[in-house]
C-alpha positions as CSV (number, residue, x, y, z in Angstrom):
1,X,18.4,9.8,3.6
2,X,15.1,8.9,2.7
3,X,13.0,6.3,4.6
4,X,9.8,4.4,3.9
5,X,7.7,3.3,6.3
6,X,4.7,1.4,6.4
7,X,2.3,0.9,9.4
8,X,-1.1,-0.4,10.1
9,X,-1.3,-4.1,9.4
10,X,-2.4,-7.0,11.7
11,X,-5.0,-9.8,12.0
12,X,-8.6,-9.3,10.6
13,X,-11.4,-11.3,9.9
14,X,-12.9,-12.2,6.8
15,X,-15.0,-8.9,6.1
16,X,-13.3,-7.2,7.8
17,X,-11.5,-3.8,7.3
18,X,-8.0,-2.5,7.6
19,X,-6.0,1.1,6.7
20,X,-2.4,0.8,6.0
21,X,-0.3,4.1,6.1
22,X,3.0,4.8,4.5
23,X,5.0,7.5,5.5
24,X,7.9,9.0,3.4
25,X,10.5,11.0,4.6
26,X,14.0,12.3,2.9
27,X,11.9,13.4,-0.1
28,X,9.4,16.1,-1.8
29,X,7.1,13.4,-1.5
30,X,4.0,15.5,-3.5
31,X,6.5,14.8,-6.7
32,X,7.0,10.8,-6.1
33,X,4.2,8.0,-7.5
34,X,3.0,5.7,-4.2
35,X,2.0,2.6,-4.8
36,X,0.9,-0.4,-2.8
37,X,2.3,-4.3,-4.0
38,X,2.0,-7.2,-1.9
39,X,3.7,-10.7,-1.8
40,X,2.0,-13.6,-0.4
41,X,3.6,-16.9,0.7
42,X,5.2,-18.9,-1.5
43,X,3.8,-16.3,-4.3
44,X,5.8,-13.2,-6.5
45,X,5.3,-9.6,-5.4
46,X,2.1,-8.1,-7.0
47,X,0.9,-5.1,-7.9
48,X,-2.3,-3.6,-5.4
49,X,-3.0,0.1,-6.1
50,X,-1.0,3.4,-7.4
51,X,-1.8,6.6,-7.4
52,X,0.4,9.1,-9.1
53,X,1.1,12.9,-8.3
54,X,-1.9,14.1,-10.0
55,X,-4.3,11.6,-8.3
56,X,-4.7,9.4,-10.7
57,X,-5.4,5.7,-9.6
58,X,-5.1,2.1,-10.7
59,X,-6.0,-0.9,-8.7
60,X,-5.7,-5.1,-9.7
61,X,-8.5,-6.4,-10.5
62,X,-8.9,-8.7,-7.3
63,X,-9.0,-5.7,-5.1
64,X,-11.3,-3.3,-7.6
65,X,-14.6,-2.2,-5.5
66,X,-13.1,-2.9,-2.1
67,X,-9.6,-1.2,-1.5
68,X,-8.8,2.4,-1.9
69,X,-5.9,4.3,-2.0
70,X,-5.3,7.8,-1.2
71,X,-2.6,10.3,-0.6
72,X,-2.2,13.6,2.0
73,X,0.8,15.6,0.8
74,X,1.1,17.9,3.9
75,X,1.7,14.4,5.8
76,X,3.9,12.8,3.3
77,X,2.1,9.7,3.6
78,X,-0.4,7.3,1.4
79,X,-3.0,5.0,2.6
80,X,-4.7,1.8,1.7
81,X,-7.9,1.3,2.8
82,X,-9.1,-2.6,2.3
83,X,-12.5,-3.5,3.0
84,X,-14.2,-6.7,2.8
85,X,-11.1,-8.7,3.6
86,X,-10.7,-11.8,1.8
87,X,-8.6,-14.9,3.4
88,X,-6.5,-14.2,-0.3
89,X,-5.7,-10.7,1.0
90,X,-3.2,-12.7,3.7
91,X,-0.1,-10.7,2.5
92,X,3.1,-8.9,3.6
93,X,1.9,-5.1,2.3
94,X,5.3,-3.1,0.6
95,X,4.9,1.1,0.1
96,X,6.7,2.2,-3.1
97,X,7.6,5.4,-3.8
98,X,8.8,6.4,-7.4
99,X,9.7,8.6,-10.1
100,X,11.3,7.8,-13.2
101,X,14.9,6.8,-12.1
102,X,14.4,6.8,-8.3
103,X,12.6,4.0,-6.3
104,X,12.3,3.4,-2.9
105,X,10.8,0.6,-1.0
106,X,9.6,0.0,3.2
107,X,10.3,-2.6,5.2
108,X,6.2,-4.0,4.5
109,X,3.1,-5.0,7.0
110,X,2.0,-8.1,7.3
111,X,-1.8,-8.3,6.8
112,X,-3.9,-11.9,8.1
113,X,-7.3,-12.2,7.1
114,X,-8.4,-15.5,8.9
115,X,-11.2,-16.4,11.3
């Protein structure tokens, strides 16, 4: 069974930094995409960052130059790391992991940015 699991969120301040972690089990995780979306209140899921197998990464444009994402393959796990927190980062964080015909989705983090 394969679970997805993402930690790390919580309350920030404008500025600020957090790292989010997602953890993937149930799966040869080195061949799966990861990516990070996020849906804010009242707002659609969005797109954040990926990184593929090879490394290769893509980020929105509101988060270019201050989040990173990253991957460790002997800990089947991915990371976000946001810096300079906006209050427009306020967001539940969702992991996805993917191939071409197999997606899986965690549970989310909730991430505040707020003074």
């Amino acid at each position: 069974q394969v679970h997805v699991v993402e930690s790390g969120g919580g309350l920030v301040q404008p500025g600020g930094s957090l790292r989010l972690s997602c953890t993937a089990s149930g799966i040869s995780f080195s061949m799966y995409h990861m990516g990070w979306y996020r849906q804010a209140p009242g707002k659609q899921r969005e797109l954040v960052a990926l990184i593929t197998t090879g490394g290769t990464t893509n980020y929105a444009d509101s988060v270019k130059g201050r989040f990173t994402i990253s991957r460790d393959n002997a800990k089947n796990t991915a990371y976000l790391q946001m810096d300079s927190l906006k209050p427009e980062d306020t967001a539940v964080y969702y992991c996805k992991v993917f191939q071409l015909i197999r997606t899986y989705w965690g549970q989310g983090t909730e991430v505040t940015v707020s003074s």
